[in-house]
mmCIF file of the N, C-alpha and C atoms, coordinates in Angstrom:
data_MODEL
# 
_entry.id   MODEL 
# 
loop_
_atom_site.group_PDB 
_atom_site.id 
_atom_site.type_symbol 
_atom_site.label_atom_id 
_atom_site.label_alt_id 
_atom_site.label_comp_id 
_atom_site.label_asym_id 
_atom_site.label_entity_id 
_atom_site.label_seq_id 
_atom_site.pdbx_PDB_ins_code 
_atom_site.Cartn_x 
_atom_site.Cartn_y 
_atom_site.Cartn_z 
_atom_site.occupancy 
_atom_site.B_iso_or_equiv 
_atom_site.pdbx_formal_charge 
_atom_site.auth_seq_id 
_atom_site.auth_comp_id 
_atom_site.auth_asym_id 
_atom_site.auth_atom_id 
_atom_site.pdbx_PDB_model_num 
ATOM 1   N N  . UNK A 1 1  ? 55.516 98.065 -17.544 1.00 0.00 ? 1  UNK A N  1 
ATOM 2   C CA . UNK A 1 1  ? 54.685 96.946 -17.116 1.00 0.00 ? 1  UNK A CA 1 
ATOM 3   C C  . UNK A 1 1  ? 54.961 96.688 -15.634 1.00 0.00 ? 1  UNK A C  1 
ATOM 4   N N  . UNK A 1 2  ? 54.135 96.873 -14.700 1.00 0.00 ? 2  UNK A N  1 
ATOM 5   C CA . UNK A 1 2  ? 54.032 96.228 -13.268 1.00 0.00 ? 2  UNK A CA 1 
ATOM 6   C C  . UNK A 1 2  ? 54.347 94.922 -13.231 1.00 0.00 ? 2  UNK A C  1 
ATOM 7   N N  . UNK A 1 3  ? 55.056 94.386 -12.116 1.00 0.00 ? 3  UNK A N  1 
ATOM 8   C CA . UNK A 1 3  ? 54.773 92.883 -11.360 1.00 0.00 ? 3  UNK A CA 1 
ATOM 9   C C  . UNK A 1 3  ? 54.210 92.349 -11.816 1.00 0.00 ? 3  UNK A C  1 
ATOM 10  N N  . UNK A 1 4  ? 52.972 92.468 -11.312 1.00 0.00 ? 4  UNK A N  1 
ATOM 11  C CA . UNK A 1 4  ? 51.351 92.118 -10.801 1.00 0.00 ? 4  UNK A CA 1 
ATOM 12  C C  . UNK A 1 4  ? 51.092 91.702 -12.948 1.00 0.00 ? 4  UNK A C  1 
ATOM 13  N N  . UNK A 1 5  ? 51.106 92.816 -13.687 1.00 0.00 ? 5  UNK A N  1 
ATOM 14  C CA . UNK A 1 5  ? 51.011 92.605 -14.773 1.00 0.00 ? 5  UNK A CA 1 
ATOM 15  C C  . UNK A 1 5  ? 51.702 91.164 -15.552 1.00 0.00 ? 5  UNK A C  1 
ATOM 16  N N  . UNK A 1 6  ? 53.259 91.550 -15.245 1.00 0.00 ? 6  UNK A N  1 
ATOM 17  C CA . UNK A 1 6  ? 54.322 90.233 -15.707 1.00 0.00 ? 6  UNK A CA 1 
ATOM 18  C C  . UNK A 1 6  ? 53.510 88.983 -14.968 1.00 0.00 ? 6  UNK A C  1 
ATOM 19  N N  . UNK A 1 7  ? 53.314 88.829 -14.145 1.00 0.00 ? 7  UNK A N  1 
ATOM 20  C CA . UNK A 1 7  ? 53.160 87.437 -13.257 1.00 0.00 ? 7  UNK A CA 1 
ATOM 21  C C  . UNK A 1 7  ? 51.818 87.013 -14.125 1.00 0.00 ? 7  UNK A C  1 
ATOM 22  N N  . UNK A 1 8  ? 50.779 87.686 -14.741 1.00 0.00 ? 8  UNK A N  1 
ATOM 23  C CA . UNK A 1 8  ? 49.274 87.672 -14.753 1.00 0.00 ? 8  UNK A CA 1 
ATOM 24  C C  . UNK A 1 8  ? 49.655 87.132 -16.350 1.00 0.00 ? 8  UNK A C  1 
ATOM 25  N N  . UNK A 1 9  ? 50.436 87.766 -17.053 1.00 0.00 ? 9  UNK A N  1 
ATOM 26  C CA . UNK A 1 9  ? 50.625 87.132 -18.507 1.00 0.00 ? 9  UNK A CA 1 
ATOM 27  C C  . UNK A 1 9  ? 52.059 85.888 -18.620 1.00 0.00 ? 9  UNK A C  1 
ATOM 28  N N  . UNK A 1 10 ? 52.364 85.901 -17.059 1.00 0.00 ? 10 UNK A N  1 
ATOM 29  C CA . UNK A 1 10 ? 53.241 84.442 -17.656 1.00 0.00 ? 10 UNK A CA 1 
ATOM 30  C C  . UNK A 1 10 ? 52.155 83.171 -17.171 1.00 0.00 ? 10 UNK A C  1 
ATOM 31  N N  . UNK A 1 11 ? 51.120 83.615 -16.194 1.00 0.00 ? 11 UNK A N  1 
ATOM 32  C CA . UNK A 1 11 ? 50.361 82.556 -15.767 1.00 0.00 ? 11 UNK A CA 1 
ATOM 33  C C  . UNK A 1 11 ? 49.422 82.301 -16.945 1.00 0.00 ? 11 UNK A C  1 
ATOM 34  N N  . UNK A 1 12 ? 48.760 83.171 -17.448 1.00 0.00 ? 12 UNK A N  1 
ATOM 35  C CA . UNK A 1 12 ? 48.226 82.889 -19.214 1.00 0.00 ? 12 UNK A CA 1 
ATOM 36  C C  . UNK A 1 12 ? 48.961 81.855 -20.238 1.00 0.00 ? 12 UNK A C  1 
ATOM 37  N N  . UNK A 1 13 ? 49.867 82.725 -20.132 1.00 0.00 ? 13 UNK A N  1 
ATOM 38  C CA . UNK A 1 13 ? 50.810 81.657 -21.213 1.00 0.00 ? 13 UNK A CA 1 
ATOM 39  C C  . UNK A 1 13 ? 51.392 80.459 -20.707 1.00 0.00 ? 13 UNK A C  1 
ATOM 40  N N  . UNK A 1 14 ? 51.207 80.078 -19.279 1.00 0.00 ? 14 UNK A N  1 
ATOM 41  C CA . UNK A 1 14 ? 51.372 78.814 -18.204 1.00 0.00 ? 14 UNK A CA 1 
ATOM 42  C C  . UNK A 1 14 ? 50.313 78.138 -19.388 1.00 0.00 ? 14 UNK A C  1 
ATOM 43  N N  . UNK A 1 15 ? 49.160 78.973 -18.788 1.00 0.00 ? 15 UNK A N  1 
ATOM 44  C CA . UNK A 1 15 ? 48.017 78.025 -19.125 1.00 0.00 ? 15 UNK A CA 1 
ATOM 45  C C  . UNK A 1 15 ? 47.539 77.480 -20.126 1.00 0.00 ? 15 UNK A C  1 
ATOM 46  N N  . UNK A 1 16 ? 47.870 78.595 -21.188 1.00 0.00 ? 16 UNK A N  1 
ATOM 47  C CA . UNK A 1 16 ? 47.889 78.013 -22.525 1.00 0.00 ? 16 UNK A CA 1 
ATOM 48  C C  . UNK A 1 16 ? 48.974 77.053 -22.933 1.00 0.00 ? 16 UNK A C  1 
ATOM 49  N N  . UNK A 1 17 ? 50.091 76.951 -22.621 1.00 0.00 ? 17 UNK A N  1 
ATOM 50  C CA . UNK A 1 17 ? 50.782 75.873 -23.018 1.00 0.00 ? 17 UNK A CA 1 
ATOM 51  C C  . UNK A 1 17 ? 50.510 74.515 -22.434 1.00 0.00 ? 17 UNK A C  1 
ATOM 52  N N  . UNK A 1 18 ? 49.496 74.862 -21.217 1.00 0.00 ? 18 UNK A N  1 
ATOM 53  C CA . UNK A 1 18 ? 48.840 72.942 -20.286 1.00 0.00 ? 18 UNK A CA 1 
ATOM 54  C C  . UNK A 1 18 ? 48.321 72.555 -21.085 1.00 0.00 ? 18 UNK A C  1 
ATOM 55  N N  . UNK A 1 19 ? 46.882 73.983 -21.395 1.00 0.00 ? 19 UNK A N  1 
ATOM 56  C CA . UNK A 1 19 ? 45.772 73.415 -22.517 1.00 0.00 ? 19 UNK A CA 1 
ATOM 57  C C  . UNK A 1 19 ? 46.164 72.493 -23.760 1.00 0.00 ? 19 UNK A C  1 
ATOM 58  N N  . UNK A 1 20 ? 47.686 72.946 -24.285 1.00 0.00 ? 20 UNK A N  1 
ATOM 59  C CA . UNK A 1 20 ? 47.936 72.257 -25.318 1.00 0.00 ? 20 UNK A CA 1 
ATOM 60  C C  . UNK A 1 20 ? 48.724 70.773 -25.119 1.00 0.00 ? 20 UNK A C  1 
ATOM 61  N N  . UNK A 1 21 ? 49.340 70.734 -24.302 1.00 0.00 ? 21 UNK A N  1 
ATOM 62  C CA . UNK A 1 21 ? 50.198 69.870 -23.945 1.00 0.00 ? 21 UNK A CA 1 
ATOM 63  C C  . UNK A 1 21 ? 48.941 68.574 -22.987 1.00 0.00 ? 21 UNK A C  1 
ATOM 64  N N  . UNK A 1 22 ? 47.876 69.069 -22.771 1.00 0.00 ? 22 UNK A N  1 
ATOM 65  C CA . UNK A 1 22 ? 46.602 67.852 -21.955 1.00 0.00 ? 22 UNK A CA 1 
ATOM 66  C C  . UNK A 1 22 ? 45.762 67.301 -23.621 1.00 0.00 ? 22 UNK A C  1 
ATOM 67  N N  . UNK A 1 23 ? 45.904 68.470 -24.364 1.00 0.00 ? 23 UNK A N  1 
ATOM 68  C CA . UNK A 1 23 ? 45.058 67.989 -25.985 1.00 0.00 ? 23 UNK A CA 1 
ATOM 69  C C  . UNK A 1 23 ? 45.937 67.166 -26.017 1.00 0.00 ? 23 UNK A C  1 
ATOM 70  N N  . UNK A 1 24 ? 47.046 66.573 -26.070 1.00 0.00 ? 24 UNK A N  1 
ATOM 71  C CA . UNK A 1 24 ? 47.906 66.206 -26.992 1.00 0.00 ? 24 UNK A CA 1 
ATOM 72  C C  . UNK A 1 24 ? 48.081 65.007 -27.053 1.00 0.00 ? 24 UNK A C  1 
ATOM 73  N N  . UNK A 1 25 ? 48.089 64.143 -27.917 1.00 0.00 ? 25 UNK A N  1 
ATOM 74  C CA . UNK A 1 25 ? 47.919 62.380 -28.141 1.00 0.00 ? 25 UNK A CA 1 
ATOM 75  C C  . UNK A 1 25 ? 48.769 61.609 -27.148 1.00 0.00 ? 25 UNK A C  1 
ATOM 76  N N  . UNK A 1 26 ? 50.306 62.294 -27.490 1.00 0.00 ? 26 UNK A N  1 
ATOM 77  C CA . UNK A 1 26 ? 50.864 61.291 -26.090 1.00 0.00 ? 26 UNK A CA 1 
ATOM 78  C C  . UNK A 1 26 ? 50.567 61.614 -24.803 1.00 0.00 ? 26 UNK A C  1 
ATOM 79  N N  . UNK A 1 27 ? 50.201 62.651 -24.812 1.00 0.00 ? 27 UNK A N  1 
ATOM 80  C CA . UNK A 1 27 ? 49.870 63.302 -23.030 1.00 0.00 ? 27 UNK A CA 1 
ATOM 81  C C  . UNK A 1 27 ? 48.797 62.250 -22.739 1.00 0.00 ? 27 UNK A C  1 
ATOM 82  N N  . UNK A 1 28 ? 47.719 62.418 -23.385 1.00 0.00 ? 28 UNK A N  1 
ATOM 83  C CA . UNK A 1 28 ? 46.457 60.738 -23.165 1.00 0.00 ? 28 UNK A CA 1 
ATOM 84  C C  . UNK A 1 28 ? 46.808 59.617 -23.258 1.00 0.00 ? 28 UNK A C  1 
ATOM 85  N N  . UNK A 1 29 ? 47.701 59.075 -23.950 1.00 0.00 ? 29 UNK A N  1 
ATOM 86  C CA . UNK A 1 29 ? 48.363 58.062 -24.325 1.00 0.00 ? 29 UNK A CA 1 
ATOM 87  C C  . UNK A 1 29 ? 49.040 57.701 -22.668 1.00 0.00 ? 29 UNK A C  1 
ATOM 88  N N  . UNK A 1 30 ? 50.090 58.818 -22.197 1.00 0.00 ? 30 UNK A N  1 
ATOM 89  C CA . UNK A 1 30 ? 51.009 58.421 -20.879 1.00 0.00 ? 30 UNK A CA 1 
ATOM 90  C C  . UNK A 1 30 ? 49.836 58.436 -20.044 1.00 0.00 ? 30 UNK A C  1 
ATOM 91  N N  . UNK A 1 31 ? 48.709 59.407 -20.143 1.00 0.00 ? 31 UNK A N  1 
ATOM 92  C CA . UNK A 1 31 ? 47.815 58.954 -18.838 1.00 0.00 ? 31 UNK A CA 1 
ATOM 93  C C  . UNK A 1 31 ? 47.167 57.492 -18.732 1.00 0.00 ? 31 UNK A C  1 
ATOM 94  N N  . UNK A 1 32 ? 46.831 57.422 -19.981 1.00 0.00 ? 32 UNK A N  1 
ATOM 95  C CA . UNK A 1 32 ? 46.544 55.996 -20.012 1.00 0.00 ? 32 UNK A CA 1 
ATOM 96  C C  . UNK A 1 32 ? 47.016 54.726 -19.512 1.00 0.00 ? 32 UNK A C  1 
ATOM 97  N N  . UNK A 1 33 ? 48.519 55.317 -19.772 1.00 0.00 ? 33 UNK A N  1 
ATOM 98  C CA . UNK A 1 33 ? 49.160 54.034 -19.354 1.00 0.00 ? 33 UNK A CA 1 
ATOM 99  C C  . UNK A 1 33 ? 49.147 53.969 -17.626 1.00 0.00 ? 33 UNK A C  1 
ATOM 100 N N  . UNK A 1 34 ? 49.378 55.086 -17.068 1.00 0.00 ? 34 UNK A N  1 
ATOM 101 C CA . UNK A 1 34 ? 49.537 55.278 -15.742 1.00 0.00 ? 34 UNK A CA 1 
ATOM 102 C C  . UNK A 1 34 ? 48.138 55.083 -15.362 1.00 0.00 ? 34 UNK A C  1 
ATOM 103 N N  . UNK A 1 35 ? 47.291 55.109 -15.775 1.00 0.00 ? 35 UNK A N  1 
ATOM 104 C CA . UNK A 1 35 ? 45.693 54.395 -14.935 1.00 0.00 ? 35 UNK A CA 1 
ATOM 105 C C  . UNK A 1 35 ? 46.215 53.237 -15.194 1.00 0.00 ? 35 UNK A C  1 
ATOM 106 N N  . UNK A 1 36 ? 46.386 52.729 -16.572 1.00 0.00 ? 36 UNK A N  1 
ATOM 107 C CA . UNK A 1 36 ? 46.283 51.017 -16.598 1.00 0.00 ? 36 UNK A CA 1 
ATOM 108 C C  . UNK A 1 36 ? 47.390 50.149 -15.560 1.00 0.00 ? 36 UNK A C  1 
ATOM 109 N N  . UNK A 1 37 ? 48.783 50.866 -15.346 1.00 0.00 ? 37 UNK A N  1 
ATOM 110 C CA . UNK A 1 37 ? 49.557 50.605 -14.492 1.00 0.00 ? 37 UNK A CA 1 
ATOM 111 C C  . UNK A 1 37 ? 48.719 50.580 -12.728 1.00 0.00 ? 37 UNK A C  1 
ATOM 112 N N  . UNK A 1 38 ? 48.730 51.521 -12.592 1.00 0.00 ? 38 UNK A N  1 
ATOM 113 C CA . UNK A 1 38 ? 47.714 51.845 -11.233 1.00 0.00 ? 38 UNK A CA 1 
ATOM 114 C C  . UNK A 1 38 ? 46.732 50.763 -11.533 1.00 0.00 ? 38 UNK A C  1 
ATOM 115 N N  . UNK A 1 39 ? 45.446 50.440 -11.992 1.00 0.00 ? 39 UNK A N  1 
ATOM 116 C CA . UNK A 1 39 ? 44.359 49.763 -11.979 1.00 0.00 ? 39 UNK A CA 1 
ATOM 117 C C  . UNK A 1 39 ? 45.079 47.941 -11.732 1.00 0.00 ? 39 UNK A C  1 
ATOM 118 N N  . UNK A 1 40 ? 46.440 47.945 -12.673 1.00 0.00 ? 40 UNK A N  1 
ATOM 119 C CA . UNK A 1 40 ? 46.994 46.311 -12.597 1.00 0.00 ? 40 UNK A CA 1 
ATOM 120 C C  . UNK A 1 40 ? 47.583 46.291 -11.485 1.00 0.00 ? 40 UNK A C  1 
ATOM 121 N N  . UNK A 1 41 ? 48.360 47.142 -10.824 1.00 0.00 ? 41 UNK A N  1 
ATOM 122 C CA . UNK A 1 41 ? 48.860 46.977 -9.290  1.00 0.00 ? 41 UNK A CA 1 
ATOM 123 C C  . UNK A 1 41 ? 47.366 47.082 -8.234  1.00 0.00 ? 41 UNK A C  1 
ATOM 124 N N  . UNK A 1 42 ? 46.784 47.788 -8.428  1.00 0.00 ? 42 UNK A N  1 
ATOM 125 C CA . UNK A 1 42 ? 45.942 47.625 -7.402  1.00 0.00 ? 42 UNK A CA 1 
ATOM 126 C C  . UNK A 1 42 ? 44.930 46.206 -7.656  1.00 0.00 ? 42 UNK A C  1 
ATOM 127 N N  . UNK A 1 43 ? 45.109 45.685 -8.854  1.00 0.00 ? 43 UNK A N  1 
ATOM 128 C CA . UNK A 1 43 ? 44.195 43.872 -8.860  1.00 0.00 ? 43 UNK A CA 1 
ATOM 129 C C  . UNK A 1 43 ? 45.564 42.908 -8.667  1.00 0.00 ? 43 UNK A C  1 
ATOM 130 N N  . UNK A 1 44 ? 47.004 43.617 -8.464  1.00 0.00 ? 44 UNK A N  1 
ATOM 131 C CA . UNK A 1 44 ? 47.702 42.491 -7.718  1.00 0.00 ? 44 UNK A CA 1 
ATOM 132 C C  . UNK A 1 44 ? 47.863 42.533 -6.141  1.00 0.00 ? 44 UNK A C  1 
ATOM 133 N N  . UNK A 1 45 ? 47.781 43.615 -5.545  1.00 0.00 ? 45 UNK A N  1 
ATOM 134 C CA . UNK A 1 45 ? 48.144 43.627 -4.412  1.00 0.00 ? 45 UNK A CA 1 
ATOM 135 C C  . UNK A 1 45 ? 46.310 43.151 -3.694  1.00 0.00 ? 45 UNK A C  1 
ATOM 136 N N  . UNK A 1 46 ? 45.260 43.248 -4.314  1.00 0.00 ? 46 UNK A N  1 
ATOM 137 C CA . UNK A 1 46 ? 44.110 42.886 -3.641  1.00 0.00 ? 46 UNK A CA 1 
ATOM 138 C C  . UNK A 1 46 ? 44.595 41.172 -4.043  1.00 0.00 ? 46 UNK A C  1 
ATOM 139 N N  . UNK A 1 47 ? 44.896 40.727 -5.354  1.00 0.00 ? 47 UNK A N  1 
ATOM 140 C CA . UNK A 1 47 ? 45.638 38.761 -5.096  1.00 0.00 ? 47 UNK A CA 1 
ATOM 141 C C  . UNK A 1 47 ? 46.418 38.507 -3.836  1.00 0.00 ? 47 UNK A C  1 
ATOM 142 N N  . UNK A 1 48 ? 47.159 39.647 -3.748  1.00 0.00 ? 48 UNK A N  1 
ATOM 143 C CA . UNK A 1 48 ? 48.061 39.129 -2.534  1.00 0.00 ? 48 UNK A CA 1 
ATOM 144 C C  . UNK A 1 48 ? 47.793 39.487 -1.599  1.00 0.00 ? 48 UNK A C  1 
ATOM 145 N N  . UNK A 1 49 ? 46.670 39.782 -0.965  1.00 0.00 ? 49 UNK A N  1 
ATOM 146 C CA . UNK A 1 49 ? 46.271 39.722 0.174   1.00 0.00 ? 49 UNK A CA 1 
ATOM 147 C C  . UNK A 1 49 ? 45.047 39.085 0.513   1.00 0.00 ? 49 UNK A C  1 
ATOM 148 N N  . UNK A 1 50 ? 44.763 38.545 -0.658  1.00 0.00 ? 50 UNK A N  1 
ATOM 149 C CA . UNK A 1 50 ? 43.428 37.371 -0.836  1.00 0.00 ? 50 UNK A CA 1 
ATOM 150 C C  . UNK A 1 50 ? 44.301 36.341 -0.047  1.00 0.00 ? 50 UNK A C  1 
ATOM 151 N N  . UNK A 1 51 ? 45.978 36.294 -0.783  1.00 0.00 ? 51 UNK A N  1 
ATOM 152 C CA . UNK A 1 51 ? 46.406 35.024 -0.597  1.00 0.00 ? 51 UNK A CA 1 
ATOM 153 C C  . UNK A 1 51 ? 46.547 34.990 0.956   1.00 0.00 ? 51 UNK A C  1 
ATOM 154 N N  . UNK A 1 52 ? 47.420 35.951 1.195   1.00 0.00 ? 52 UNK A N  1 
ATOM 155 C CA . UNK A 1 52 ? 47.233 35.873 2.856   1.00 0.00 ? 52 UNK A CA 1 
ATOM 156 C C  . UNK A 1 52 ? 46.497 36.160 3.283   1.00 0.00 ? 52 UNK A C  1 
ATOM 157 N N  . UNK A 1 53 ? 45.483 36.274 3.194   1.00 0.00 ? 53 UNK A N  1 
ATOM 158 C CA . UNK A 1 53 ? 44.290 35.943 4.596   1.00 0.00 ? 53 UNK A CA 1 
ATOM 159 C C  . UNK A 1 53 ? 43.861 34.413 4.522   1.00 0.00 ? 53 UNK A C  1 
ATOM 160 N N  . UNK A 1 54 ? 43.776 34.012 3.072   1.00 0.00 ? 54 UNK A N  1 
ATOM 161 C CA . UNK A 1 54 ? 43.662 32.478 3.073   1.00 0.00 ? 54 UNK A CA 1 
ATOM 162 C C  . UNK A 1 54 ? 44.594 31.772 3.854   1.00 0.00 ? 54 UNK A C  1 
ATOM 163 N N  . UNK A 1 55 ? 46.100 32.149 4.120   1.00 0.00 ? 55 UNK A N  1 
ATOM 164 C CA . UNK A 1 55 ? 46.883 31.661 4.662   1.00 0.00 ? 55 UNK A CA 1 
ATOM 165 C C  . UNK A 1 55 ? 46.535 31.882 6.196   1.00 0.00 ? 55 UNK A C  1 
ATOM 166 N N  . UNK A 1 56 ? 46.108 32.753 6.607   1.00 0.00 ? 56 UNK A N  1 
ATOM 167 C CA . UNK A 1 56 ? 45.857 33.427 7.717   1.00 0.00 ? 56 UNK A CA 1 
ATOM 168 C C  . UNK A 1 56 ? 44.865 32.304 8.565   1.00 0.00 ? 56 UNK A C  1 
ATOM 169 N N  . UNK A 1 57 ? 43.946 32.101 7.395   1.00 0.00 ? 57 UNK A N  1 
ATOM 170 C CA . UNK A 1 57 ? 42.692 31.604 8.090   1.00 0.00 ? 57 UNK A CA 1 
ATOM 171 C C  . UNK A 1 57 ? 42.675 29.801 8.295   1.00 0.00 ? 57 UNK A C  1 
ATOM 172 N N  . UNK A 1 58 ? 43.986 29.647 7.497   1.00 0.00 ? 58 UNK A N  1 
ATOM 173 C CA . UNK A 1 58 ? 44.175 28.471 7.270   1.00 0.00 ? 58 UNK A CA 1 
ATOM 174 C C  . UNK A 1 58 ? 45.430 27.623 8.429   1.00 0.00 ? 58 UNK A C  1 
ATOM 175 N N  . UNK A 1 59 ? 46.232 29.070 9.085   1.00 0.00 ? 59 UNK A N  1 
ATOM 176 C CA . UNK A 1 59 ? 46.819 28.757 10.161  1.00 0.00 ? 59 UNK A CA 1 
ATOM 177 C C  . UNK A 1 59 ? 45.810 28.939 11.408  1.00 0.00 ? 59 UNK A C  1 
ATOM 178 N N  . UNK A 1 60 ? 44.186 29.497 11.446  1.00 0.00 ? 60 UNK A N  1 
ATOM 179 C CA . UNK A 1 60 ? 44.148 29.703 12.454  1.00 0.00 ? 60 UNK A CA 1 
ATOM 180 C C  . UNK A 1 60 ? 43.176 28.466 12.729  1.00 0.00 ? 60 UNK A C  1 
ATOM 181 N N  . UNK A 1 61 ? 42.746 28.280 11.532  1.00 0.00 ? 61 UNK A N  1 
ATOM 182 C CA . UNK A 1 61 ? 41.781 26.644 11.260  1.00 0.00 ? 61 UNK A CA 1 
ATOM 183 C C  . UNK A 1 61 ? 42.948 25.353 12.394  1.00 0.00 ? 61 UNK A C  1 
ATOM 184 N N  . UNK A 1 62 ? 44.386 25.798 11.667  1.00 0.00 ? 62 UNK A N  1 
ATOM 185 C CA . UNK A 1 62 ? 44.996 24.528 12.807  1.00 0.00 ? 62 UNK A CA 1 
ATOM 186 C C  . UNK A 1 62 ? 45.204 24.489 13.779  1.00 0.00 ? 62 UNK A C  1 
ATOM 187 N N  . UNK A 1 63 ? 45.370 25.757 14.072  1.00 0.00 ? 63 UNK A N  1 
ATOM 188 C CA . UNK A 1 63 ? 45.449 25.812 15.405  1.00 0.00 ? 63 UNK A CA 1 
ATOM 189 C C  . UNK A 1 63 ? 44.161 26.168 16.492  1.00 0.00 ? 63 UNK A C  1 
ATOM 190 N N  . UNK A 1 64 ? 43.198 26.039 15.652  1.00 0.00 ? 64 UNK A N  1 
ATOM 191 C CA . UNK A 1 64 ? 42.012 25.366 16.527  1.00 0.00 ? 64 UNK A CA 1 
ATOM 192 C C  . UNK A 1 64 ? 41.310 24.108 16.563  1.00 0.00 ? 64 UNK A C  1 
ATOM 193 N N  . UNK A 1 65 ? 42.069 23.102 15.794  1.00 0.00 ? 65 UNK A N  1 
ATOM 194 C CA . UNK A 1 65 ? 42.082 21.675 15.655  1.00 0.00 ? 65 UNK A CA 1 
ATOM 195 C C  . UNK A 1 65 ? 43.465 21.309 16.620  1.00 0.00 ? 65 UNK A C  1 
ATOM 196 N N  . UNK A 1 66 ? 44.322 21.742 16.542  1.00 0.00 ? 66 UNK A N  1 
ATOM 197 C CA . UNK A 1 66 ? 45.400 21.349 17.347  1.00 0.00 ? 66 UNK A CA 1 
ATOM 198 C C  . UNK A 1 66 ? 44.873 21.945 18.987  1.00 0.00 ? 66 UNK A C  1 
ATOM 199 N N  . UNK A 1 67 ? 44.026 23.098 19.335  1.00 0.00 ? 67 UNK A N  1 
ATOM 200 C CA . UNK A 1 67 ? 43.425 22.939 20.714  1.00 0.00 ? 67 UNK A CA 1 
ATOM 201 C C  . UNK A 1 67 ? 42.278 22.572 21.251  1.00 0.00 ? 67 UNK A C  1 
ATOM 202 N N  . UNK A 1 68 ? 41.900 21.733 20.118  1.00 0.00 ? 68 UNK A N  1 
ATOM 203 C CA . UNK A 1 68 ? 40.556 20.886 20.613  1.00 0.00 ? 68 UNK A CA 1 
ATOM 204 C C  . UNK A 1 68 ? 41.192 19.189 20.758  1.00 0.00 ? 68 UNK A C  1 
ATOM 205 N N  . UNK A 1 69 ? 41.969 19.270 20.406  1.00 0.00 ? 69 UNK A N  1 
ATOM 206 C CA . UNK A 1 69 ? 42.984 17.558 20.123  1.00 0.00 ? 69 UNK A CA 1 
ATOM 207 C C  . UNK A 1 69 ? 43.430 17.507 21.783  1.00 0.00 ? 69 UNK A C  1 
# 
């Protein structure tokens, strides 16, 4: 058996063991969780930067009442 041969049937059998291991209930299950993780950090960090710009806009509100005073 050549190289070229060995390398060509361990990448097969790579592939067939993904195919089975992406079917597989917990493999969907952990992806799942890792979108739902990802999707809840990304609706907290858009809260916390709602909050500061409110803060933002709310220091710049005074300090354009404090230079019209």
């Amino acid at each position: 058996m050549t190289e070229g041969t060995k390398k060509f049937l361990w990448g097969i059998a790579a592939g067939l063991a993904a195919a089975v291991v992406i079917k597989s209930d917990p493999f969907r299950k952990g992806c799942a969780r890792v979108i739902a993780g990802g999707i809840q950090l990304k609706d907290d960090a858009k809260e916390y930067f709602e909050t500061i710009k409110e803060d933002a806009e709310d220091v710049k509100a005074e300090n354009d009442a404090k230079s019209k005073a």
